[in-house]
C-alpha positions in Angstrom: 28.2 27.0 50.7 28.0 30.7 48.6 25.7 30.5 45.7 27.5 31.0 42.3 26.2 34.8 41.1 24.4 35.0 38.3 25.2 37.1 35.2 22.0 38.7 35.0 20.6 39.4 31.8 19.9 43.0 31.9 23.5 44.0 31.2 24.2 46.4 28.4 27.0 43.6 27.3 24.5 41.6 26.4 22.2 43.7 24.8 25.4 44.4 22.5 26.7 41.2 22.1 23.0 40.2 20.6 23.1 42.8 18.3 26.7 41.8 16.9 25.8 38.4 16.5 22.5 39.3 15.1 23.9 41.9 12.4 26.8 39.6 11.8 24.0 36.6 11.0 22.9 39.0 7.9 25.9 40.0 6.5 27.7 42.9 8.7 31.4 42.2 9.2 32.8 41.9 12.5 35.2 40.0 14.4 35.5 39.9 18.6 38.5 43.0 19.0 37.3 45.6 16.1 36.7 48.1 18.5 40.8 47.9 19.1 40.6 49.4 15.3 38.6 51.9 16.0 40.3 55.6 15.8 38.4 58.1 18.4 40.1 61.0 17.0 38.7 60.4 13.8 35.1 58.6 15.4 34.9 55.9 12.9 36.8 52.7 11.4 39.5 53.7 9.4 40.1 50.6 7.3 36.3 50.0 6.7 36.2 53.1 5.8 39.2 52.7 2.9 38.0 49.6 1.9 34.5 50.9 1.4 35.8 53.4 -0.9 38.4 51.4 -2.9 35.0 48.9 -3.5 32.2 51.6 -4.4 34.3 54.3 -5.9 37.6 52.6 -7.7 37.9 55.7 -10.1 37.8 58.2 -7.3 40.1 56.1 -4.9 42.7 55.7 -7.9 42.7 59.3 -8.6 43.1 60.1 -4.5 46.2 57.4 -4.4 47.6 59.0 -7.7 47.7 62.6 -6.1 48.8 61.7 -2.2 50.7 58.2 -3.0 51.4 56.5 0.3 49.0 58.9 2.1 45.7 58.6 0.1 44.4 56.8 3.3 45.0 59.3 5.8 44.2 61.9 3.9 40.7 60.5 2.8 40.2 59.9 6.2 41.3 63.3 7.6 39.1 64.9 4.9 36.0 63.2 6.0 36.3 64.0 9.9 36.8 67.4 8.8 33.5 67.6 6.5 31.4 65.8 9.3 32.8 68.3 12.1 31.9 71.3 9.6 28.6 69.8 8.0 27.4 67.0 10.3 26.8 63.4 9.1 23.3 63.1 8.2 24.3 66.4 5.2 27.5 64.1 4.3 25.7 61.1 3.6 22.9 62.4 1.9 25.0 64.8 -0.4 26.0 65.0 -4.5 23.9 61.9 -6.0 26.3 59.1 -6.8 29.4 61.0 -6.4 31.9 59.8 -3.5 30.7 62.2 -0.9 34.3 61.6 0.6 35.8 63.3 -1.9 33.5 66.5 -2.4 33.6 67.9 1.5 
């Protein structure tokens, strides 16, 4: 009879699925297949992204769709892969007070 193997513990998939469940237990959003969403040209979560600056900066997102109509997204997101190739992220994030940091690169 062959012994049924063992997932051992020690895999890196579990290592990451405790984290997942663990920052989805305190309020992170995430769904099993996100990382299908995720755009490695850009490195980061489009859609989060978008949504994240519709939420904290309605002003600044009205005024991007108002300029680029149908292309506000992709041109928000374009902008900020081209400020964190140029500047870094840490610069990015820390940058111009309250202002949407998106929108100032």
């Amino acid at each position: 009879m062959i012994a049924k193997r063992r997932m051992s513990l020690h895999k890196e998939i579990n290592f990451e699925v405790e984290i997942c469940d663990h920052l989805a237990a305190n309020g992170w959003l995430y769904a099993a297949g996100d990382a299908a969403n995720y755009d490695r040209m850009l490195a980061l979560y489009p859609a989060d992204v978008l949504a994240w600056v519709q939420e904290a900066h309605p002003k600044a997102w009205k005024s991007l769709s108002a300029a680029h109509g149908e292309n506000a997204g992709t041109v928000l997101v374009n902008r900020l892969r081209d400020c964190i190739r140029s500047e870094g992220i840490l610069p990015i994030s820390q940058q111009r007070g309250a202002q949407p940091m998106l929108l100032l690169c």
